[in-house]
NULUMNU-544361 format. One record per residue (C-alpha): chain; z, y, x; residue in three letters; residue number from 1. Coordinates in nm, 3 decimals, always signed. Each point is the difference from the previous one (the first is absolute). Example, Ala and Ser with C-alpha at 12.3 -4.5 7.8 and 13.67 -1.06 7.14 Angstrom:
BEGIN
{"A",{+0.780,-0.450,+1.230},"ALA",1},
{"A",{-0.066,+0.344,+0.137},"SER",2},
This chain:
BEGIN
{"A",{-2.363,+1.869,+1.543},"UNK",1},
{"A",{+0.325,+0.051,-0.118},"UNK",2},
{"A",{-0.105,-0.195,-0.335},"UNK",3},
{"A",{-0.122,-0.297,+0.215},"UNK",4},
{"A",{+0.403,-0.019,+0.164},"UNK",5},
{"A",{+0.146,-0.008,-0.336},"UNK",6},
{"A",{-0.197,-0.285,-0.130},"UNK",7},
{"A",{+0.055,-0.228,+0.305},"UNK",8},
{"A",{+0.364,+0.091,-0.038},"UNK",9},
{"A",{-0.020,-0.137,-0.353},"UNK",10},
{"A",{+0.143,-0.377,-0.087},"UNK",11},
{"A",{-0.302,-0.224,-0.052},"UNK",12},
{"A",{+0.112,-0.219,-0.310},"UNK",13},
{"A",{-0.251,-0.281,-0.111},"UNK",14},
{"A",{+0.052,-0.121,-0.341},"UNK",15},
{"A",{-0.105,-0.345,+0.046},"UNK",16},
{"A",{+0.044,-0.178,-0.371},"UNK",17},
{"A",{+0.335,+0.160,-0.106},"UNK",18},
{"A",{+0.155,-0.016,+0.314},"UNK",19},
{"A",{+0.006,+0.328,+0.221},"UNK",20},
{"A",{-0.012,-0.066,+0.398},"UNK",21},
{"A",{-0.022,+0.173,+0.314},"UNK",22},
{"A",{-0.239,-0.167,+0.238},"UNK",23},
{"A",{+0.051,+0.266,+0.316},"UNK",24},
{"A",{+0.282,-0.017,+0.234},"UNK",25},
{"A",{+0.011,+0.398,+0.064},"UNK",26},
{"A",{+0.054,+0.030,-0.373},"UNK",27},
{"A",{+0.271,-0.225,+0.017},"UNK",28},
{"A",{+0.165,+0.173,+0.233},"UNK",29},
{"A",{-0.026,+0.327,-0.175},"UNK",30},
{"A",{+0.086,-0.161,-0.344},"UNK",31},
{"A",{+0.346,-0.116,+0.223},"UNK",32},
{"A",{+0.037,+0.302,+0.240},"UNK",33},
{"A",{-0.042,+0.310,-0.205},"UNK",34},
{"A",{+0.063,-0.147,-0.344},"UNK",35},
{"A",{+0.280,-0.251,-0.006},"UNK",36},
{"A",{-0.256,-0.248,-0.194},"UNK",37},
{"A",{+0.038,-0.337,+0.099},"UNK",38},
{"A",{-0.210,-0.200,-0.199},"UNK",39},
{"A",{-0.038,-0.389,+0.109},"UNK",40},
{"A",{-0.228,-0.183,+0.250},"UNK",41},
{"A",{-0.206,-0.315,-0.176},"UNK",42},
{"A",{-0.260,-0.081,+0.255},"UNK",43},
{"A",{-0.020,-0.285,+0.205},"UNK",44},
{"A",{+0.034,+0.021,+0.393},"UNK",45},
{"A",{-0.279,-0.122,+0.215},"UNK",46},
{"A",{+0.208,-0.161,+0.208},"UNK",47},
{"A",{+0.248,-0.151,-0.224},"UNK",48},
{"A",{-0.174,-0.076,-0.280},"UNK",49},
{"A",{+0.238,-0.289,-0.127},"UNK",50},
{"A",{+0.330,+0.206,+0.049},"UNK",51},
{"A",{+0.158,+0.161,-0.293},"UNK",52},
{"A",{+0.274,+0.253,+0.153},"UNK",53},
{"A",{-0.266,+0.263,+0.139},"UNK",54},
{"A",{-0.264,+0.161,-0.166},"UNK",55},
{"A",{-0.272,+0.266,+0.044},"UNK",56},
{"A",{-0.261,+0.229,-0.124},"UNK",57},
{"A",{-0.076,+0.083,-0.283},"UNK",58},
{"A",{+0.302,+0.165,-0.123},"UNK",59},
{"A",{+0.094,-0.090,-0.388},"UNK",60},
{"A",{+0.159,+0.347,-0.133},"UNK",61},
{"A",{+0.216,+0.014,-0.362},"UNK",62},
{"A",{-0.192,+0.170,-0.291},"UNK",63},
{"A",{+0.316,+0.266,+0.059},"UNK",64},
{"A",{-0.124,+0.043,+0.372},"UNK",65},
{"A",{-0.359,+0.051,-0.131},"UNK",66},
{"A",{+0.095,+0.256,-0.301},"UNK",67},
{"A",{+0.228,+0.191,+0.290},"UNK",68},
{"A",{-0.286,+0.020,+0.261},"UNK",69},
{"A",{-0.240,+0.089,-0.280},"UNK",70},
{"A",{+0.204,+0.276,-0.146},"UNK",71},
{"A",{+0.116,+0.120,+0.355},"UNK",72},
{"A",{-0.361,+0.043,+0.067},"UNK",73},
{"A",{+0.032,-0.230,+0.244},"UNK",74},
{"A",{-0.259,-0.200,+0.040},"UNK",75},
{"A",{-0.343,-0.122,-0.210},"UNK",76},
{"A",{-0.049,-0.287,-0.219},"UNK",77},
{"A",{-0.318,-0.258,-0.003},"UNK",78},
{"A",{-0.115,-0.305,-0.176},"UNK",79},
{"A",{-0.288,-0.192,+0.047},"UNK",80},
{"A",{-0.263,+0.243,-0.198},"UNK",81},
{"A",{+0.148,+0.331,+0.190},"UNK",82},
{"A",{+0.313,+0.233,-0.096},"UNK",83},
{"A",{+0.203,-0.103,-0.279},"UNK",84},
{"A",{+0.288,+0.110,-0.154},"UNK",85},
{"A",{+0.352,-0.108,-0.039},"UNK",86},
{"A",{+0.156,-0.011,-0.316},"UNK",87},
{"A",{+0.385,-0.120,+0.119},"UNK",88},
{"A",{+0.212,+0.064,-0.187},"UNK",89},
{"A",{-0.102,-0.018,-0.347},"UNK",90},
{"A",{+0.296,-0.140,-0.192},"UNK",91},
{"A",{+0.337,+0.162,-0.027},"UNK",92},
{"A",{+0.167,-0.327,+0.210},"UNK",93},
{"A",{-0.252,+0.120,+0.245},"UNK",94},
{"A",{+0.124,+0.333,-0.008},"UNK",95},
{"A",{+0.345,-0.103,+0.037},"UNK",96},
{"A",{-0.091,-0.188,+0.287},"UNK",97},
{"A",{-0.194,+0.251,+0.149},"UNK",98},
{"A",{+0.216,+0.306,-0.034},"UNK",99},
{"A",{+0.305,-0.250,+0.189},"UNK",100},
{"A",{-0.208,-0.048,+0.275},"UNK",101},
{"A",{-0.106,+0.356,+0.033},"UNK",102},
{"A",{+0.379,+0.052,-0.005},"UNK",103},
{"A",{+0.116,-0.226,+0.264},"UNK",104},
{"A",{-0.311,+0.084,+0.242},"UNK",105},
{"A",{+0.066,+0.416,-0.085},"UNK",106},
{"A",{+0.310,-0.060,+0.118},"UNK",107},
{"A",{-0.144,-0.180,+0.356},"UNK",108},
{"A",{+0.042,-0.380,-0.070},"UNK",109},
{"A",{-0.230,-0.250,+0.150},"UNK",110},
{"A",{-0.069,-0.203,-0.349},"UNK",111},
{"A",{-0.170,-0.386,-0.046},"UNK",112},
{"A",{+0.002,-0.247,-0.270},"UNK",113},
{"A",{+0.346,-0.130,-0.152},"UNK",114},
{"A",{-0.085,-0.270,-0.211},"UNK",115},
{"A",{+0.152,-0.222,+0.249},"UNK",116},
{"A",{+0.341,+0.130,-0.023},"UNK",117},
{"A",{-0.030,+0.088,-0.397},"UNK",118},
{"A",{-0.052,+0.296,+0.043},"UNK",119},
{"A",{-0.346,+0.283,-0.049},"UNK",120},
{"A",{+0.033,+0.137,+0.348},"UNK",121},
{"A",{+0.185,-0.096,+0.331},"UNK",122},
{"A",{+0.094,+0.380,+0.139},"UNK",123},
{"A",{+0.044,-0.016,+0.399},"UNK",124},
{"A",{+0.142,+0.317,+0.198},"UNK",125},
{"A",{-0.295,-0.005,+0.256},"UNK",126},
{"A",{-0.313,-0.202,+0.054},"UNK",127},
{"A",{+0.095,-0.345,-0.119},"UNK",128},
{"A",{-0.096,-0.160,+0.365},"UNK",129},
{"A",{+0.346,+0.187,+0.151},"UNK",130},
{"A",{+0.209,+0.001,-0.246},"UNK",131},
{"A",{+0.092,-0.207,-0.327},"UNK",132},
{"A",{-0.006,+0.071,-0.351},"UNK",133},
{"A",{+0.318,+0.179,-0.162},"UNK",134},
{"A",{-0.049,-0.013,-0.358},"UNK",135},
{"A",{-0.171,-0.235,-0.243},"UNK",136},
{"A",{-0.136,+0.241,-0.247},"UNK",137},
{"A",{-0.110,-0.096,-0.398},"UNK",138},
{"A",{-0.152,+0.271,-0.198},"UNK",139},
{"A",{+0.113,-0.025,-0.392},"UNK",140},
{"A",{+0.027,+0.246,-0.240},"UNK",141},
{"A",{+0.326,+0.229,-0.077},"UNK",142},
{"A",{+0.073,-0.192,-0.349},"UNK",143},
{"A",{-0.045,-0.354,+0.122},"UNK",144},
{"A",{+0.339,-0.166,-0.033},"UNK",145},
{"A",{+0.079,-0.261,+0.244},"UNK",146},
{"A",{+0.304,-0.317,-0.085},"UNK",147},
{"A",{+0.272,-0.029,+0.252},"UNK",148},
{"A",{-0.138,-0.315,+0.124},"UNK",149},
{"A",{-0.330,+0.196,+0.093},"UNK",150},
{"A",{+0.180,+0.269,+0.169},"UNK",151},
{"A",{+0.208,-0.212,+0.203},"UNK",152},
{"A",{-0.316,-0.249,+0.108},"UNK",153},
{"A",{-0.134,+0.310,+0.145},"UNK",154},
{"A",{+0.319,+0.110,+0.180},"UNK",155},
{"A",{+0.044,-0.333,+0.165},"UNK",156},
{"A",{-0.382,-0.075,+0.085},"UNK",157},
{"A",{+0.014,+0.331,+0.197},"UNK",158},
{"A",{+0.324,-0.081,+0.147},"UNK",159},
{"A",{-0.130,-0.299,+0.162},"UNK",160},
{"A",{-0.296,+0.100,+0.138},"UNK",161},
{"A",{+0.225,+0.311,+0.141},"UNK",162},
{"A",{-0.221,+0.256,-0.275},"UNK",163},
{"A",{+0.129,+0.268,-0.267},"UNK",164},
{"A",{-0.154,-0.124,-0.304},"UNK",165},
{"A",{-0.156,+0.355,-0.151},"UNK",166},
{"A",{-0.086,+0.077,-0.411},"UNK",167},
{"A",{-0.255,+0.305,+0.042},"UNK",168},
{"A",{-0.067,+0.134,-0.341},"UNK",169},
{"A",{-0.228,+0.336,-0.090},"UNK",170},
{"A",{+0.096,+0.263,-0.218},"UNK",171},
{"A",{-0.191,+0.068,-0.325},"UNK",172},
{"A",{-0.042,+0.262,-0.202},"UNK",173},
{"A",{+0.246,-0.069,-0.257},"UNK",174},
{"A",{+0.270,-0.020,+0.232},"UNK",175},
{"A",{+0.268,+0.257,-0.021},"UNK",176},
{"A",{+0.099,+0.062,+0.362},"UNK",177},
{"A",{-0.327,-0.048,+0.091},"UNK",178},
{"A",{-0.116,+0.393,+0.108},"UNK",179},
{"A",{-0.332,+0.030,+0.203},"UNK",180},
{"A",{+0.028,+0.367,+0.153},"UNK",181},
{"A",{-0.338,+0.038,+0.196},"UNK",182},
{"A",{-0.249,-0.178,-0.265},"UNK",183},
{"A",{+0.173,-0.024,-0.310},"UNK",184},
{"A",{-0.061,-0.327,-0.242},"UNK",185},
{"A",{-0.276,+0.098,-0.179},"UNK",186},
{"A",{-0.232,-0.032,+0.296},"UNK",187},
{"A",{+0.086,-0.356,+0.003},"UNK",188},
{"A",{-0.293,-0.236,-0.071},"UNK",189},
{"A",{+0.143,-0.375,+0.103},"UNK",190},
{"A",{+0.138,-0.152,-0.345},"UNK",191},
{"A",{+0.246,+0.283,-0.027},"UNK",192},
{"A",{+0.226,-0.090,+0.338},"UNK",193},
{"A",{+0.077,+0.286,+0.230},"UNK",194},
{"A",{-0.197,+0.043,+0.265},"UNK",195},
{"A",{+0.184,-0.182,+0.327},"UNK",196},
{"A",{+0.333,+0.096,-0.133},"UNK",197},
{"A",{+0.184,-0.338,+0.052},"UNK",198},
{"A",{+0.397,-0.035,-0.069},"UNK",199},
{"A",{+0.143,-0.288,+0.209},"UNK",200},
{"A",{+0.258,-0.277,-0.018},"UNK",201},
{"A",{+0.106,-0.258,+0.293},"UNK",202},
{"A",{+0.202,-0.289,-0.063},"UNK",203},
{"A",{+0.170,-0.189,+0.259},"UNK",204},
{"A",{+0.215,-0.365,-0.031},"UNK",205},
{"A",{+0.373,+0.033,+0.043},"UNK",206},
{"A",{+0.119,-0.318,-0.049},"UNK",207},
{"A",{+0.211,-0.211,+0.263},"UNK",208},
């Protein structure tokens, strides 16, 4: 019985092509209420089907929102054929990526897509339908050097949309004053970055 109550608490995720979506509105709702994921609404409304401003189910999630809820045990994974797995991230820029967002949403953040603002990650204080986002967040790594035009693009593009622009950066295990107490680097298996250990830089426009 009690096994049966576990796996209707679970997120139902259908992998339909490469695209992962939620289909039930009580998912949703837990994805939102007791996870801080937001993920974004693509389907079409009965109603107003010729309207682009609202959407509703299914529920398009980030690979990063998948890889959370699949480590976090919280929910299952299905394609087509059955269970499948998820194999997100792979790459070390998808580790970087990852291990920001695990950051941010660790540290309570409501978290959706940034490309819009140039950014990885748009990092809101509470669920993104009361309040607005606070930082623009772009995940790079520690050695990447940036030119002073670069730096202050992103400190006036966050300016005027009222944003902290936000460099997020992992540790590795080469770095010096990196020191992982609890796990120590050597059980580190993502491309050699430590695990969710993230050193962070915010950049705002001063100019008159």
């Amino acid at each position: 019985m009690a096994d049966e109550v576990i796996k209707k608490q679970l997120i139902r995720i259908r992998l339909c092509g490469k695209k992962p979506l939620v289909f039930d509105v009580e998912d949703v709702k837990r994805l939102r209420c007791d996870h801080q994921i937001v993920g974004s609404l693509v389907g079409s409304l009965p109603r107003f089907p010729q309207q682009n401003g609202f959407y509703g189910l299914p529920l398009l999630l980030l690979a990063e929102e998948v890889s959370l809820i699949v480590e976090k045990e919280w929910g299952t994974l299905t394609a087509l054929g059955g269970q499948t797995s998820w194999d997100y991230p792979k790459t070390r820029q998808e580790w970087l990526r990852y291990m920001v967002y695990c950051h941010f949403h660790q540290l309570g953040y409501f978290l959706t897509s940034g490309e819009k603002f140039g950014g990885d990650y748009l990092a809101y204080p509470g669920d993104p339908m009361r309040y607005h986002s606070h930082y623009i967040i772009a995940a790079h790594e520690r050695q990447q050097i940036f030119s002073p035009m670069e730096l202050v693009a992103m400190g006036r593009l966050a300016t005027n949309t009222k944003k902290t622009f936000v460099l997020a950066s992992p540790y590795t295990d080469d770095d010096d004053d990196y020191v992982d107490k609890e796990r120590g680097t050597d059980n580190i298996e993502n491309s050699g970055l430590a695990d969710h250990q993230v050193e962070c830089f915010s950049i705002t426009w001063a100019g008159f």
